[in-house]
C-alpha positions as CSV (number, residue, x, y, z in Angstrom):
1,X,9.9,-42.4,21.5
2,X,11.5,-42.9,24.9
3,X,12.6,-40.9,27.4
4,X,16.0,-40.4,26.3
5,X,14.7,-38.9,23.5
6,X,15.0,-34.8,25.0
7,X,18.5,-35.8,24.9
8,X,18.2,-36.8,21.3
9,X,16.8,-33.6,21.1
10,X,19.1,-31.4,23.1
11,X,21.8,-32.9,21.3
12,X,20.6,-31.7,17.4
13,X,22.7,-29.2,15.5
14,X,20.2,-27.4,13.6
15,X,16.7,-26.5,14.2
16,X,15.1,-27.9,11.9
17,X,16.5,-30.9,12.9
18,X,15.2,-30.3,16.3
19,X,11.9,-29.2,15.5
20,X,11.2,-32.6,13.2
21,X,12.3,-34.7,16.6
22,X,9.8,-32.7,18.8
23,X,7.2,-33.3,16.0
24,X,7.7,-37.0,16.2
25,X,7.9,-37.6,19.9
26,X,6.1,-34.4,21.4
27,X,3.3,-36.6,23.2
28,X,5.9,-38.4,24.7
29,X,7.8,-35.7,26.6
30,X,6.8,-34.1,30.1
31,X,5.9,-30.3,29.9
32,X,9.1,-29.8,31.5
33,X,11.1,-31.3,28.5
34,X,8.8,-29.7,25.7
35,X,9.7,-26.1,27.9
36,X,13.9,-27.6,27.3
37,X,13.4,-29.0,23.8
38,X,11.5,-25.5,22.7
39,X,14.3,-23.9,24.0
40,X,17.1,-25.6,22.1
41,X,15.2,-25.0,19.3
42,X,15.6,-21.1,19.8
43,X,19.2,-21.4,20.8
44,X,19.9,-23.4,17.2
45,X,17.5,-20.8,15.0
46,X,19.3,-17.7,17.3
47,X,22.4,-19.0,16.4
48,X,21.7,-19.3,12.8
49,X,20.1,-16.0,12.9
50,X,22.9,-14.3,13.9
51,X,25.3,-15.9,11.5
52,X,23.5,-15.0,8.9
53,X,23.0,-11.7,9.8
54,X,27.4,-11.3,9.9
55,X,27.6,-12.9,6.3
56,X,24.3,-11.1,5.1
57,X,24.4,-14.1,2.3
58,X,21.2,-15.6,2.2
59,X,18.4,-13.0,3.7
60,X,15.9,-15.5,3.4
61,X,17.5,-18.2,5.9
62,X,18.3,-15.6,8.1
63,X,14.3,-14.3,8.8
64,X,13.6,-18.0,8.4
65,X,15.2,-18.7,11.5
66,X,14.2,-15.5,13.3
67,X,10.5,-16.5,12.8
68,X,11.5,-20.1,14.3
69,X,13.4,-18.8,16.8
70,X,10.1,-16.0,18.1
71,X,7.6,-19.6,17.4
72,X,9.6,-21.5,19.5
73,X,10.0,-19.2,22.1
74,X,6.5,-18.9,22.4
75,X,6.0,-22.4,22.6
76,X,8.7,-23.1,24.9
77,X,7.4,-20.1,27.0
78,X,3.7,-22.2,26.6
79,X,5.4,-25.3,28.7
80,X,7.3,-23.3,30.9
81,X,4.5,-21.9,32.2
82,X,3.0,-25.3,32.9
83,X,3.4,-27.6,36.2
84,X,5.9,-29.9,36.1
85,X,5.6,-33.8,37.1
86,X,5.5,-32.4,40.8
87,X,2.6,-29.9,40.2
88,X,5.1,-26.9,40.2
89,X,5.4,-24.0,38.0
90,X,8.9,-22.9,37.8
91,X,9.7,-20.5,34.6
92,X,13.4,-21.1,33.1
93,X,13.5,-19.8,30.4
94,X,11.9,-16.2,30.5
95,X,15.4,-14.6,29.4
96,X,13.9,-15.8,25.7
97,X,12.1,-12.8,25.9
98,X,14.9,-10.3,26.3
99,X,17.4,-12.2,24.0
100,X,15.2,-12.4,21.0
101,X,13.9,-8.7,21.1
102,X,16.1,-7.5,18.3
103,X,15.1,-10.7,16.4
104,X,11.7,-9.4,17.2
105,X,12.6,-6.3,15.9
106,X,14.4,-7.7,12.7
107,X,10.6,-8.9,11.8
108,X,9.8,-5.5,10.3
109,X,12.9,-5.1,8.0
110,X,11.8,-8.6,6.7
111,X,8.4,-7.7,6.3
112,X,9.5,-3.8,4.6
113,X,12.3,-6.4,2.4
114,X,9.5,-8.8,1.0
115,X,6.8,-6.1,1.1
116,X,9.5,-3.8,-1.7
117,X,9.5,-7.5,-3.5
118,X,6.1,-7.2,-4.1
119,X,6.5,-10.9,-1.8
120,X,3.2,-10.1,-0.2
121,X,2.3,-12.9,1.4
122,X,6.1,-13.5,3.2
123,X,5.3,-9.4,3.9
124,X,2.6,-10.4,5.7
125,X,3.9,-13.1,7.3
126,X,6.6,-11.2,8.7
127,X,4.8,-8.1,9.5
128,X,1.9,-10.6,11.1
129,X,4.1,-12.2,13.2
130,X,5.4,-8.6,14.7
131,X,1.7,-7.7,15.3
132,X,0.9,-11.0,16.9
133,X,3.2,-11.1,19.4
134,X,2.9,-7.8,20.9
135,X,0.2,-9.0,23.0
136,X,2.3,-11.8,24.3
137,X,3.8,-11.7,28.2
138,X,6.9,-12.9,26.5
139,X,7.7,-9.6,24.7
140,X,6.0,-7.2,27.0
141,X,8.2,-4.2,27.7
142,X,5.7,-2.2,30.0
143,X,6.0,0.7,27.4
144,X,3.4,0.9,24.4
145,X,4.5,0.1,21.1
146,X,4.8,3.7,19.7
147,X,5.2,1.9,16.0
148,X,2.6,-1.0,16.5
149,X,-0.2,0.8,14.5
150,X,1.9,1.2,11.6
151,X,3.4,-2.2,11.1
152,X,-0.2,-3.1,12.1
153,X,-1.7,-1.0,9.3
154,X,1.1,-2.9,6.4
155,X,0.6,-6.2,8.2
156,X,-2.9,-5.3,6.8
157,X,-2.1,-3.7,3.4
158,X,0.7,-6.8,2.8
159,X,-2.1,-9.5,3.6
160,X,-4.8,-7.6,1.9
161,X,-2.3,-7.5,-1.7
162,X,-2.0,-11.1,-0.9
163,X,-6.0,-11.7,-1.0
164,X,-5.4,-12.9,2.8
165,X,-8.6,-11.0,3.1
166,X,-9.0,-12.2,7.0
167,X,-5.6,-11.2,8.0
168,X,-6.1,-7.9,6.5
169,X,-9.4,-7.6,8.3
170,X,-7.7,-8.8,11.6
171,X,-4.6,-6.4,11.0
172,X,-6.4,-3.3,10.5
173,X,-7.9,-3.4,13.9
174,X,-4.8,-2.7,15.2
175,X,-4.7,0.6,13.9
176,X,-8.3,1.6,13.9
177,X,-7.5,3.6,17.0
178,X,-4.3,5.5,16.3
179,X,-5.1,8.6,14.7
180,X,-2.6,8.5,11.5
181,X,-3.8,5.7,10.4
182,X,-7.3,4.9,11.5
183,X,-8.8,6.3,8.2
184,X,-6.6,3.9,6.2
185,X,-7.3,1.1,8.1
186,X,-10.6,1.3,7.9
187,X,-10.9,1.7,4.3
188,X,-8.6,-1.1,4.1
189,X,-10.7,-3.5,6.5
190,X,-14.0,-2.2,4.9
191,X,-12.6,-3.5,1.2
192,X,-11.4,-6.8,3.1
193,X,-14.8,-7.7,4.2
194,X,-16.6,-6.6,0.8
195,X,-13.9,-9.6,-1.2
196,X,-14.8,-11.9,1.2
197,X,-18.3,-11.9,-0.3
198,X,-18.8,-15.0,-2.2
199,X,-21.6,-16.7,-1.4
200,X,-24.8,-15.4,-0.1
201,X,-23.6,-17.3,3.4
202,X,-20.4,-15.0,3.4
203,X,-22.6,-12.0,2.4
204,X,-25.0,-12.3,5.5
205,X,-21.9,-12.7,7.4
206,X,-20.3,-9.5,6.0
207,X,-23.8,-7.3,7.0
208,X,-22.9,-8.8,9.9
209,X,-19.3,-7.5,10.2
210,X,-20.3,-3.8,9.0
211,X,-23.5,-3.3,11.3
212,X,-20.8,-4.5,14.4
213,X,-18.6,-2.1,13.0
214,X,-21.7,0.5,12.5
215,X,-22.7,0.6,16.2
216,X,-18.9,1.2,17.5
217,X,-18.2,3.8,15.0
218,X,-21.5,5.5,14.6
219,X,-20.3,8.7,13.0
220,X,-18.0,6.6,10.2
221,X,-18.8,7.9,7.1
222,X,-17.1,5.3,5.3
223,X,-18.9,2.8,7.5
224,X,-22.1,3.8,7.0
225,X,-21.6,3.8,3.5
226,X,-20.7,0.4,3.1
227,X,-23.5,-0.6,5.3
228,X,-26.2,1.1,3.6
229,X,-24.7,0.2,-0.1
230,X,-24.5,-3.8,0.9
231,X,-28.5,-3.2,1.7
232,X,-29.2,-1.7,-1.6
233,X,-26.9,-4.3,-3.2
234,X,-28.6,-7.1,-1.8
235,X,-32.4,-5.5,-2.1
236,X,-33.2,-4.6,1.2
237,X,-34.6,-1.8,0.5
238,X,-36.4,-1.4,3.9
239,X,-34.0,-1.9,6.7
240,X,-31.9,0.7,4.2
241,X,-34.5,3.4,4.8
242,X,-35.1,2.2,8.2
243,X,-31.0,3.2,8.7
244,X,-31.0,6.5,6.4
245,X,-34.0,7.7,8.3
246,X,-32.2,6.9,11.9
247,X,-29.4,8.7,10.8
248,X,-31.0,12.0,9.0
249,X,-32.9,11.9,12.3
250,X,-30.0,12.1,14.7
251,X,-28.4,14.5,12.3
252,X,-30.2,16.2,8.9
253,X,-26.7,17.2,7.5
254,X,-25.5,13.7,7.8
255,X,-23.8,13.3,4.0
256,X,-23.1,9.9,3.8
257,X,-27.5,9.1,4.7
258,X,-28.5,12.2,2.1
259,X,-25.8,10.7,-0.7
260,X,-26.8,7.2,-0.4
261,X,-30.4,8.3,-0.4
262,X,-29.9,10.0,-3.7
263,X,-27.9,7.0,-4.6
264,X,-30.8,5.2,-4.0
265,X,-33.1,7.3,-6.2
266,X,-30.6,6.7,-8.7
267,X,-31.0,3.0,-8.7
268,X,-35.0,3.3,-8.7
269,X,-34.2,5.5,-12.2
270,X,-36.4,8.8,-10.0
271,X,-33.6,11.0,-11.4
272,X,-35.0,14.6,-10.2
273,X,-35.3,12.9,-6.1
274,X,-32.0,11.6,-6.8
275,X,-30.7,14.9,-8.4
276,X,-32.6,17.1,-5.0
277,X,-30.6,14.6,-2.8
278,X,-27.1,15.0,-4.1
279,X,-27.2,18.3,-4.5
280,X,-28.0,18.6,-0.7
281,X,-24.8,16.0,-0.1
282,X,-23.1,18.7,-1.6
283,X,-24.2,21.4,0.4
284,X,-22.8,19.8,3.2
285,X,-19.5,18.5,1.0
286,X,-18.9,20.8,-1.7
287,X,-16.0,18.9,-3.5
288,X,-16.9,15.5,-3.3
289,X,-16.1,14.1,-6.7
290,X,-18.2,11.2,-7.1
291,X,-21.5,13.0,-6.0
292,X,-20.3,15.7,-8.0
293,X,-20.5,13.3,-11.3
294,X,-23.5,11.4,-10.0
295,X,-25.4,15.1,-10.3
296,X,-24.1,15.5,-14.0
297,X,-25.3,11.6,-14.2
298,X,-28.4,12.2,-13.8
299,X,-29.2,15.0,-15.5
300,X,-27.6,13.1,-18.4
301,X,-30.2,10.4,-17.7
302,X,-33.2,12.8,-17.2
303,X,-32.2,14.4,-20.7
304,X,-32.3,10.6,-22.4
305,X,-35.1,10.4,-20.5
306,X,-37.2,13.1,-22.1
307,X,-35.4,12.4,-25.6
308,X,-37.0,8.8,-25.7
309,X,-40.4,10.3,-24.5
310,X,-40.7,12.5,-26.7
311,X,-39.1,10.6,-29.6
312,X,-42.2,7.8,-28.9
313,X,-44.9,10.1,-29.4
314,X,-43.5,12.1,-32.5
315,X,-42.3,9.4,-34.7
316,X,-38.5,10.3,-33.9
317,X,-38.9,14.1,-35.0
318,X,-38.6,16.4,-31.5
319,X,-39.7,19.5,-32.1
320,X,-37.3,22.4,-31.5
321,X,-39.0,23.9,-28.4
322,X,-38.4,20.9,-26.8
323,X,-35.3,20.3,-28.1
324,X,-34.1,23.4,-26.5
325,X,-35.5,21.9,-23.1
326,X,-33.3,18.5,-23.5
327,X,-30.5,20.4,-24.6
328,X,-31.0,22.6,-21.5
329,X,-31.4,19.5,-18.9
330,X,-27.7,18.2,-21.2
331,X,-25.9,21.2,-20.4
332,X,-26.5,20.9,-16.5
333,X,-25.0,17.6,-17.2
334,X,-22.1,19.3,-18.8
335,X,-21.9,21.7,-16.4
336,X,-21.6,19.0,-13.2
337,X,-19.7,16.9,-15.3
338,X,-17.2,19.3,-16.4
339,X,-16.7,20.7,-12.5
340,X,-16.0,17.0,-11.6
341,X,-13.6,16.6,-14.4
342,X,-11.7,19.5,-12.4
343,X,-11.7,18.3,-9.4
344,X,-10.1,15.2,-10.5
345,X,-6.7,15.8,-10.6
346,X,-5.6,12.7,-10.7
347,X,-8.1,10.9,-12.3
348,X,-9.1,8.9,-9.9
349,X,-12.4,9.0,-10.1
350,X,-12.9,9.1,-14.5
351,X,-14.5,6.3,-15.0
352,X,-17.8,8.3,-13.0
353,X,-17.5,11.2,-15.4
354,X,-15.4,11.0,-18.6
355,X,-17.5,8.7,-20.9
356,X,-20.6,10.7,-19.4
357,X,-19.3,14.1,-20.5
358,X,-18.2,12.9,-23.7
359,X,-21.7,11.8,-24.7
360,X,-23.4,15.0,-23.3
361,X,-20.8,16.7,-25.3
362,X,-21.5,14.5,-28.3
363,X,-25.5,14.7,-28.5
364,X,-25.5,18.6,-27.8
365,X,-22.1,20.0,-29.9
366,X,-21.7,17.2,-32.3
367,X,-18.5,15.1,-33.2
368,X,-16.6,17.6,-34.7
369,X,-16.6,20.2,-32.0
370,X,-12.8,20.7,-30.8
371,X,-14.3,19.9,-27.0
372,X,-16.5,16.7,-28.0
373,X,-12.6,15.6,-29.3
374,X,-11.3,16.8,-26.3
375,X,-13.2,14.5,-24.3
376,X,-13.5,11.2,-26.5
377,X,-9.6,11.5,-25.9
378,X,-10.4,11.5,-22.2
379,X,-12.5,8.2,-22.3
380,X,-9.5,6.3,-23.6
């Protein structure tokens, strides 16, 4: 391309148009003419923008064009800020900023729009794009961003629905920090890194990611559970303990190191050390649900446990004495079980109790009993 060719460009009628000549001849032009042909794109997309936005007839052209019209703006901001063939630096075109602040702002209607479409990854696109640029000198106002965290936060949720499970990771730190949704966003960047694991490669670099997290947030329960689960998870059994014995150290009623503990007794089958370590967790956090269940768990276990022992060394025939004693260790299963069951009000948590109580239910009352049927219908 020649020279002439930022006229070629200045002269387009549509931005697209524009942006496919600055494609082709880009290394051609001076930064001074890449600042102007940047430019006429956003004049094209602005205009475009705000036609559709009169007619309202095709939504989707008009938050095309407001997403060319912010990228262009950027990149004509990029050049502007360059020297020219004389050395200079000599902004023109800072107004951008200014003019395409409700554009800016029309982001977050696209991204609620496509978001409410279930269109997850144009959400996060759209919501992305709002995040990203709030940390450009283009768009600074000099006031903070009293709605950044949130659009930050379904940035994150959008690109997480979309499996973008980076973005989502990325997004969420921008709303680690503001107090309505810093719980949330962590949960949400916490289940971004765990899909990311795929290969034992990404795996290492998750542990990574969580022990970084770990030391900025040392009192993150959720953190700390992630952390220590990953370790069990992956067999490292002794720079778990090394971390649960830290943390019981610095603090003795620290529930996420005494759950995980007994969660780790639980994995080693040592059901009464798992069973002394949960029912600490729930001294210190009396209506925890899962630990709740894990209790009643165990003791379900414990009870099979005994059952098969005994069963081994009497031919199948347990004599009553020490049926009484298994059917004692199932009904503090029932009883854990049961309160857990309550607790749940939504059900969230079922799958960690229902088919448990059901078979404690089933092995101590029979089949027949109008609560057994109560909770088989539970299980389904």
């Amino acid at each position: 391309m020649s020279a002439q060719d930022i006229k070629t460009i200045l002269g387009a009628n549509d931005y697209k148009e524009a942006l496919n000549m600055i494609k082709a001849g880009e290394a051609s032009l001076s930064n001074e003419n890449k600042a102007k042909a940047y430019n006429k794109v956003v004049d094209l997309a602005l205009d475009k923008f705000l036609k559709e936005q009169v007619t309202k007839a095709d939504p989707a052209a008009m938050y095309d064009a407001a997403e060319a019209a912010i990228q262009a703006a950027l990149e004509c901001d990029k050049y502007d800020n360059m020297p020219n063939e004389k050395g200079k630096v000599k902004p023109k075109f800072a107004k951008n900023g200014t003019r395409l602040a409700p554009v800016r702002a029309s982001l977050v209607a696209e991204g609620e729009a496509r978001y409410n479409e279930k269109d997850y990854k144009g959400a996060s696109r759209a919501f992305g794009m709002y995040v990203d640029t709030n940390s450009e000198k283009l768009f600074a106002t000099g006031q903070p961003d009293q709605f950044g965290p949130q659009i930050a936060y379904f940035a994150a949720l959008s690109s997480f629905y979309a499996q973008e499970f980076d973005r989502a990771e990325r997004y969420s730190d921008a709303a680690l920090n503001d107090s309505t949704y810093a719980n949330d966003a962590m949960n949400l960047k916490l289940n971004a890194i765990q899909n990311t694991m795929k290969t034992k490669a990404d795996s290492i670099a998750a542990q990574k990611k969580l022990e970084d997290l770990y030391a900025k947030f040392p009192n993150n329960q959720a953190v700390f559970s992630t952390l220590t689960g990953l370790l069990l998870s992956q067999g490292k059994k002794d720079d778990f303990n090394k971390l649960i014995d830290n943390a019981l150290a610095a603090n003795p009623k620290n529930f996420a190191a005494v759950a995980m503990r007994g969660q780790s007794y639980m994995n080693d089958r040592k059901w009464q050390e798992a069973i002394n370590d949960l029912k600490k967790a729930l001294e210190i956090m009396p209506d925890n649900i899962p630990v709740t269940a894990s209790v009643g768990n165990c003791y379900m276990f414990l009870a099979q446990e005994k059952a098969e022992q005994i069963s081994a060394k009497t031919n199948g025939r347990i004599p009553k004495s020490a049926e009484d004693v298994i059917v004692g260790v199932y009904n503090q299963a029932i009883d854990y079980l049961s309160k857990a069951k309550d607790m749940d009000k939504n059900m969230e948590y079922k799958t960690s109790w229902a088919y448990s109580l059901y078979t404690c239910l089933y092995r101590t009352l029979g089949d027949e009993d109008p609560k057994t049927k109560e909770a088989e219908a539970l299980t389904k």
